[in-house]
C-alpha positions as CSV (number, residue, x, y, z in Angstrom):
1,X,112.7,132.1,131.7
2,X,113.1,129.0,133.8
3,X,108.9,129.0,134.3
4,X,108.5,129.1,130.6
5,X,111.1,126.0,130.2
6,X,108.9,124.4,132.7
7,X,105.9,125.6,130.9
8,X,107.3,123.9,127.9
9,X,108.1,120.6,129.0
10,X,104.9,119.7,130.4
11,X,102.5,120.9,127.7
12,X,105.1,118.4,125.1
13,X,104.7,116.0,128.2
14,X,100.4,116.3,127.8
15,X,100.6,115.9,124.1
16,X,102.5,112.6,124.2
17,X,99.7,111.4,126.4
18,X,97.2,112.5,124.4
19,X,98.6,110.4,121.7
20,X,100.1,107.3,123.9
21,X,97.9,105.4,122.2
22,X,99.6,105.5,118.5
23,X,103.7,104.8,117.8
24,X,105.5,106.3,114.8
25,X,105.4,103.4,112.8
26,X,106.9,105.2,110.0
27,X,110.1,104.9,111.9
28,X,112.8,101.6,111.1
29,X,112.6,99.3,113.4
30,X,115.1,96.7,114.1
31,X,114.1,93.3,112.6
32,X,115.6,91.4,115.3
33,X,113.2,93.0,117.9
34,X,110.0,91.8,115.5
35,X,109.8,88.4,116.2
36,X,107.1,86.6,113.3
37,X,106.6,82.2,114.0
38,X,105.9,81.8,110.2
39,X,105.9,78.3,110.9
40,X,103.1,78.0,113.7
41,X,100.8,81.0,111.9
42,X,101.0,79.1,108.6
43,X,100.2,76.1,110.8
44,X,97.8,77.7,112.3
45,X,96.2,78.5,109.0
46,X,96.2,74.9,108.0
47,X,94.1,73.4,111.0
48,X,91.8,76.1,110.6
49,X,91.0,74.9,107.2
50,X,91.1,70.9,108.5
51,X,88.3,72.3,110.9
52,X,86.1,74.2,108.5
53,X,86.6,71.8,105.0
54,X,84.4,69.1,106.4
55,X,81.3,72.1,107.0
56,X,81.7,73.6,103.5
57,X,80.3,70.8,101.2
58,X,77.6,72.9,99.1
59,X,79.3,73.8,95.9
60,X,77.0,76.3,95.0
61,X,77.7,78.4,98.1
62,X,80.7,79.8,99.5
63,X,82.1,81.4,102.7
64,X,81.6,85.2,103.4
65,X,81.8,85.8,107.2
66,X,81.6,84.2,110.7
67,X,78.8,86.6,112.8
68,X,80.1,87.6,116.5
69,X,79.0,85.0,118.7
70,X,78.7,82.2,116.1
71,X,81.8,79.9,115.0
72,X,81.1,78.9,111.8
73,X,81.3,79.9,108.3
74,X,78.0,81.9,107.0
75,X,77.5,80.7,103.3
76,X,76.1,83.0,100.7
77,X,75.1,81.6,97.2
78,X,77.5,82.0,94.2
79,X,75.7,85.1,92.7
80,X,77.4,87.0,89.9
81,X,76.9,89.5,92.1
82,X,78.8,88.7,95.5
83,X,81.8,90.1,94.7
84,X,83.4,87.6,97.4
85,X,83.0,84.7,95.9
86,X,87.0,84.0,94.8
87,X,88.9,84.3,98.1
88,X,87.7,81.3,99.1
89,X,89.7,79.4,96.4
90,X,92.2,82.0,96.5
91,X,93.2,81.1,100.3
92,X,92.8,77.2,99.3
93,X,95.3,78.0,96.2
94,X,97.7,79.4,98.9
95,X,97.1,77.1,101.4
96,X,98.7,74.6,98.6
97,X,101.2,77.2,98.0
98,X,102.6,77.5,101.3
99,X,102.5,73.5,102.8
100,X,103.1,71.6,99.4
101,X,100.2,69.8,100.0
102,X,98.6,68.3,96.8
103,X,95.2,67.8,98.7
104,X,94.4,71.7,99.1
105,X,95.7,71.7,95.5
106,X,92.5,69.5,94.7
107,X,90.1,71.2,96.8
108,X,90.9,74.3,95.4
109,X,90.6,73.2,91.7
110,X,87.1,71.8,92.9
111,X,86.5,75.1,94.8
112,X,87.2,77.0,91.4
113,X,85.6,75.5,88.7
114,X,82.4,76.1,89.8
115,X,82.7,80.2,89.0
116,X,83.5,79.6,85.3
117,X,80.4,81.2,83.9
118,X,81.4,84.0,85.6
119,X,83.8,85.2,83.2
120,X,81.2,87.0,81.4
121,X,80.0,89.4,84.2
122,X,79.7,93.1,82.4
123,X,77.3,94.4,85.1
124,X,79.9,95.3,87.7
125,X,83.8,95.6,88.0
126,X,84.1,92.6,90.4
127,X,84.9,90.5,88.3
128,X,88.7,90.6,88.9
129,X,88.1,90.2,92.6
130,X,86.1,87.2,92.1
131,X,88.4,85.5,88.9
132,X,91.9,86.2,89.8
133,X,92.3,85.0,93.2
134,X,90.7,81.5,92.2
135,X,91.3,81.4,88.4
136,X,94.6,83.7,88.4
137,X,96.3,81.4,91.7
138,X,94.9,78.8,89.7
139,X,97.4,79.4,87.1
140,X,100.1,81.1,89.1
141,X,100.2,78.4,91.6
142,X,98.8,75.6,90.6
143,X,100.0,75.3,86.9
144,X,96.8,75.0,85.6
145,X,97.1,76.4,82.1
146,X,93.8,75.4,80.8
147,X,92.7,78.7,83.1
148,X,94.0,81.1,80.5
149,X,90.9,81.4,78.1
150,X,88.7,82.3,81.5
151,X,90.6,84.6,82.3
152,X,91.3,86.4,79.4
153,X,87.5,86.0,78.8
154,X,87.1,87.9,82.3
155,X,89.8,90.4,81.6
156,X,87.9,91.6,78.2
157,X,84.3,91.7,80.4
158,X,86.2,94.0,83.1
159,X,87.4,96.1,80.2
160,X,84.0,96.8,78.6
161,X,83.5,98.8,81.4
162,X,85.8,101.6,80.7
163,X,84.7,104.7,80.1
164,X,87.5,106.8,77.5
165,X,86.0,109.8,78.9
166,X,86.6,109.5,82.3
167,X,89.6,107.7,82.1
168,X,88.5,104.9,84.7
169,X,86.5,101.9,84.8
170,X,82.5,102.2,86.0
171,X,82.5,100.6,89.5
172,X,78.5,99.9,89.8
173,X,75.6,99.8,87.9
174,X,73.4,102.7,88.8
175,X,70.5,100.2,89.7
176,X,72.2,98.9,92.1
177,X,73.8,102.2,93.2
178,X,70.7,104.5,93.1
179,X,72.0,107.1,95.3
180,X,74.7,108.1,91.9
181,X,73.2,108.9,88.9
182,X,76.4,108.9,86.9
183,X,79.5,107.1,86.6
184,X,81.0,106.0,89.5
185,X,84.4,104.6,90.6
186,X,85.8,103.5,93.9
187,X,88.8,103.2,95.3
188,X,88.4,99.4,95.4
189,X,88.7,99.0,92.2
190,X,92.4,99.3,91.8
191,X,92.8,95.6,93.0
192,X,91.1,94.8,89.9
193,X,93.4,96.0,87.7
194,X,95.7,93.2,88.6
195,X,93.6,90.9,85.9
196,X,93.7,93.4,83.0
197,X,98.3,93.3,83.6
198,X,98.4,89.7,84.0
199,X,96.2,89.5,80.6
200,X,98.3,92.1,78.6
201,X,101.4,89.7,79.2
202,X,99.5,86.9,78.7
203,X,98.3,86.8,75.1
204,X,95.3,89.8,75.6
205,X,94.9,92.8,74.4
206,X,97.5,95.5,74.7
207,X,94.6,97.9,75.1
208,X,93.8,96.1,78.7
209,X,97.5,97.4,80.1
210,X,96.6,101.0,78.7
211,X,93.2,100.8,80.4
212,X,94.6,100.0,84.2
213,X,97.2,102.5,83.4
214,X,94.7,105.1,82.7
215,X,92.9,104.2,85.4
216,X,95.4,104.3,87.8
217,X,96.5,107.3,87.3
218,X,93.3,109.4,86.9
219,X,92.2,107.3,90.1
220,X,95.7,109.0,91.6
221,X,94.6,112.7,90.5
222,X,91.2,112.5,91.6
223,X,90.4,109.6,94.6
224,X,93.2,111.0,96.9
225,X,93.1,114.3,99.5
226,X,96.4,116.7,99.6
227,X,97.1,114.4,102.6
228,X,97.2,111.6,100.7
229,X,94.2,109.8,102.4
230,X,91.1,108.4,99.9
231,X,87.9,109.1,99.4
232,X,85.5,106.1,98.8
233,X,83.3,106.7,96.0
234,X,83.9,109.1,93.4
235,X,80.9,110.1,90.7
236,X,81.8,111.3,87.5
237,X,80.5,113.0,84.6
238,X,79.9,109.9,81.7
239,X,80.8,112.5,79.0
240,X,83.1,115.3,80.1
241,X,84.7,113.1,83.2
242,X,84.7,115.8,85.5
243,X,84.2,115.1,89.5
244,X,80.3,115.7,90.1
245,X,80.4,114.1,94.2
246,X,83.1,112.7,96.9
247,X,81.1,110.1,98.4
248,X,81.6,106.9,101.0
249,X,79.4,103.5,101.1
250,X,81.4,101.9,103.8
251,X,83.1,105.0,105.6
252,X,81.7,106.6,108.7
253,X,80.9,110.1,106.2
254,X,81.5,111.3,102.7
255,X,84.6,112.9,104.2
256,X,86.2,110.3,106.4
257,X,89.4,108.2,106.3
258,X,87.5,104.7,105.5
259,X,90.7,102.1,106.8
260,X,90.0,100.0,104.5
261,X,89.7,102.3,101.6
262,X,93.1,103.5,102.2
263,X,94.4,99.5,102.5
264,X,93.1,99.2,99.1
265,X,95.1,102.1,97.7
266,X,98.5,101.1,99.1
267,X,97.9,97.6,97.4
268,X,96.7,99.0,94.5
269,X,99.3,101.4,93.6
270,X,102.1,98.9,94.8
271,X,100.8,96.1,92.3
272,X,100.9,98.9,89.9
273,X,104.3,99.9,90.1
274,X,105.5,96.3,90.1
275,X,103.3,95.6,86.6
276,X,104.7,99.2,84.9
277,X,107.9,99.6,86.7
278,X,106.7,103.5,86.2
279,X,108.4,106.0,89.5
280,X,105.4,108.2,89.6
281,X,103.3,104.7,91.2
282,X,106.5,103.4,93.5
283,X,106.5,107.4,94.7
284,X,102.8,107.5,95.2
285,X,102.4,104.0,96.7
286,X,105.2,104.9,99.2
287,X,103.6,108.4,100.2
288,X,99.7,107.0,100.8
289,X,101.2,104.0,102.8
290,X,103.4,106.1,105.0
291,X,100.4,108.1,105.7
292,X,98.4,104.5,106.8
293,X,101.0,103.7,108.5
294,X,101.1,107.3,110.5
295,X,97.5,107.0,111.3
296,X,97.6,103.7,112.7
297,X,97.4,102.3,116.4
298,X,99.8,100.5,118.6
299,X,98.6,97.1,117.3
300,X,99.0,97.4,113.7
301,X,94.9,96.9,113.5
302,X,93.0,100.0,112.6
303,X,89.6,101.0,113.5
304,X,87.1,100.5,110.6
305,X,87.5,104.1,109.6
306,X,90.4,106.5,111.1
307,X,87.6,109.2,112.1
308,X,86.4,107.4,114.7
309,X,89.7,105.5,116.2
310,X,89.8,107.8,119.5
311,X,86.9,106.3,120.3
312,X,87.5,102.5,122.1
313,X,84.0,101.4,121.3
314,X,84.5,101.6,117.8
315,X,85.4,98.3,116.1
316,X,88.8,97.1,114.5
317,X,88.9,96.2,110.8
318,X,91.7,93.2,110.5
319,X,91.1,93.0,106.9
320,X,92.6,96.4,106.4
321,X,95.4,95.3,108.2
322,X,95.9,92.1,106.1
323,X,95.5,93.7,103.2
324,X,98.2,96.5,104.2
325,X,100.6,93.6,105.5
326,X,101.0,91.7,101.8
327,X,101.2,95.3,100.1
328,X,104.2,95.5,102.2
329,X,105.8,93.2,101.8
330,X,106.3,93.6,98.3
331,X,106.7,97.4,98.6
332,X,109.7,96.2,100.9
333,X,111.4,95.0,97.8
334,X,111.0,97.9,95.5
335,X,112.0,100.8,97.2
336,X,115.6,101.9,96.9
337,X,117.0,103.0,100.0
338,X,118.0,100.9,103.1
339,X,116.2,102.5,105.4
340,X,112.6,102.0,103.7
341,X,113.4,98.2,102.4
342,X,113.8,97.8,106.5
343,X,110.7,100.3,107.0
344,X,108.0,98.6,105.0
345,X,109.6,95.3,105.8
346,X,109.3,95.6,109.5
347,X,105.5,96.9,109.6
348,X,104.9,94.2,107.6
349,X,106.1,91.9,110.4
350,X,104.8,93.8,113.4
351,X,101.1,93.4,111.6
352,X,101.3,90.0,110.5
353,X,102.8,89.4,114.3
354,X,99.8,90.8,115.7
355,X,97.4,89.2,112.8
356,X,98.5,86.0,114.4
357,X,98.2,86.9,118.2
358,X,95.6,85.9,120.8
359,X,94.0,88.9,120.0
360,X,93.2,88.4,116.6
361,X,94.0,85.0,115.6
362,X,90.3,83.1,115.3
363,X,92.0,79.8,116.7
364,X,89.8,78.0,119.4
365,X,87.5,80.5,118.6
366,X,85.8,80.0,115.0
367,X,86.3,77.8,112.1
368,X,88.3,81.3,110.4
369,X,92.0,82.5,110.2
370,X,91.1,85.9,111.6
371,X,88.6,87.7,113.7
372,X,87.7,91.1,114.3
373,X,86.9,92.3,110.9
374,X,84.4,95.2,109.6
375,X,83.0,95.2,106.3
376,X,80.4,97.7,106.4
377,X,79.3,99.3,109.8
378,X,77.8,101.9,108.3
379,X,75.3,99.7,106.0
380,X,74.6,97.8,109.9
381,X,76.1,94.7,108.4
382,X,79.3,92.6,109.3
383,X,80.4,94.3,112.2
384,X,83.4,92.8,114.3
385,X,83.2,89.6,112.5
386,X,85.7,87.0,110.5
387,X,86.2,88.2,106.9
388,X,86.9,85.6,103.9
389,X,89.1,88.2,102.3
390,X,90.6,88.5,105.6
391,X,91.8,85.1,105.6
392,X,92.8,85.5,102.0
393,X,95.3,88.7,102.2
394,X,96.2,87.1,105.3
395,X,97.8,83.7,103.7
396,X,99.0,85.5,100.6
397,X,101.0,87.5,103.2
398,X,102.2,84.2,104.9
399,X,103.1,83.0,101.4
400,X,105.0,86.2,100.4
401,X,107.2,86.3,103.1
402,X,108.2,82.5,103.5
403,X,109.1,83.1,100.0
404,X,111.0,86.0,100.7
405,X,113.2,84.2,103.7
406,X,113.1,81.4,101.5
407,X,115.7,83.4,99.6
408,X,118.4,84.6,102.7
């Protein structure tokens, strides 16, 4: 008996070595143990962008990524289809947000009115990530009412691209998509929802809060494994909406846990729930971040795709993390119980803590907020590099939670 004991202990000794290299960070953890310097990383933020400013004069360009090696901003034209072309504004529209300072106020207005044709894009479902965080913290933040037509323009061209069928709102064209022949949705697309509630309570369409709603919740039936991990790309049948393929663009396979892909749906369904107020989202949103946050290493910062984590070679994705850290912060405030508020709350710290650390903090290091991003290893492009949405889920995270101790 006393050799099986034995025996016992030391294979539960082997497996907590095995996994040494992940913490329960589904666990509450003390907030006075989580130390966050809001004022130096929202600092830090700001002389980033005194250093870069002065490099980004051409209008018709904006900033997409810093390669490995280099230290400033790559520019890519302002194509109606570079879906990345808003964050740039968006983290300028913060920047004002979180210092007071009317001069990022002006940049950013200049920054953003140069994507006003844009509000008639029907060829993809971008157009919320590329009109709501320069148009949408245009009018959120910087009072600039005259945005509201745009917007509602965009919100109607996002719409148009619902299919009643399917229940969801076609992702890409299939010209640009080849590979899917039918309509196709990704998991991406639930931060785009965000314009279609902000123009139902805005003078739209009631029919654009029925469409994210729909969309939400087939996107929660179908995008999401019994263990609460996402596929990527789903492909639909146009007319009977049935699930033809589970696919990935980004991920390492069809099958894998893309980081990012899962960061999208804990933001998603959290903006969700705060728009509706409906239980079913709040319950969902709490069970696909808790499963993030199980899958996740020491630092906070997961691997570009949780299949291939184990391996140390394998790059980081800090956008993922950012992403996950702003989620959080509001999920923090809608959940019920003590214990979670402190939960979601203090995950949200520990990331944005190590967001801001030497080890991913681009300061004295690129013209960026942070570094070691991926957007799309398995395409062989932007690989361990400095993201511009990044830098924008980063500062709105800053933003949130100054707000939020703003109010203790």
């Amino acid at each position: 008996m006393r050799f099986k004991i034995l025996l016992l202990i030391c294979l539960v000794s082997f497996a907590s070595c095995k996994d040494s290299n992940k913490i329960d960070n589904t666990s509450t953890i003390s907030e006075n143990k989580i130390e966050v310097d809001l004022k130096k990383q929202i600092d830090d933020c700001e002389n980033q962008l005194e250093i870069a400013i002065p490099k980004l004069i051409d209008l018709t360009k904006h900033p997409r990524l810093i390669d490995t090696g280099s230290t400033e901003w790559k520019q890519v034209p302002n194509d109606k289809l570079v879906w990345t072309s808003g964050f740039y504004p968006g983290v300028l529209w913060y920047a004002y947000d979180v210092t007071g300072k009317e001069k990022w106020k002006e940049e950013a207005i200049k920054r953003t009115e140069v994507f006003e044709d844009f509000k008639t894009i029907t060829e993809h479902h971008d157009i919320g990530f590329m009109m709501f965080p320069a148009y949408g913290k245009g009018y959120e933040i910087g009072n600039k009412g005259v945005y509201k037509d745009i917007l509602l323009t965009s919100a109607n061209s996002l719409a148009s691209r619902f299919n009643p069928n399917v229940g969801t709102i076609k992702s890409w064209s299939n010209k640009m998509h080849p590979r899917w022949k039918e309509h196709i949705t990704i998991i991406d697309n639930m931060l785009n929802l965000e314009l279609l509630f902000w123009a139902a309570k805005n003078g739209g369409d009631s029919k654009f809060y029925d469409i994210a709603v729909k969309h939400a919740e087939t996107t929660m039936k179908n995008h999401f494994r019994e263990d609460y991990t996402s596929w990527h790309v789903l492909e639909y049948d146009s007319n009977n909406g049935s699930v033809i393929n589970r696919h990935t663009k980004q991920g390492y396979a069809d099958d894998s846990r893309w980081s990012r892909g899962q960061a999208w749906g804990v933001y998603g369904y959290t903006m969700v729930y705060k728009e509706t107020k409906d239980k079913k989202f709040l319950e969902f949103a709490q069970k696909i971040t808790d499963k993030y946050l199980s899958l996740l290493p020491e630092d906070m910062v997961p691997c570009w795709d949780f299949d291939v984590q184990d391996n140390p070679k394998e790059e980081k994705d800090a956008s993922a993390a950012a992403v996950v850290a702003s989620a959080l912060l509001d999920l923090s405030t809608f959940v019920e119980s003590k214990e979670d508020q402190e939960r979601y709350y203090n995950a949200a710290l520990k990331t944005l803590k190590s967001l801001g650390s030497e080890n991913y903090s681009a300061v004295g290091k690129a013209d960026s907020f942070l570094l070691h991003s991926t957007g799309a290893k398995s395409l062989g492009h932007e690989i361990d590099v400095a993201l511009i949405y990044a830098d924008y889920y980063y500062i709105e995270a800053l933003s949130r939670l100054k707000k939020m101790k703003g109010k203790h």
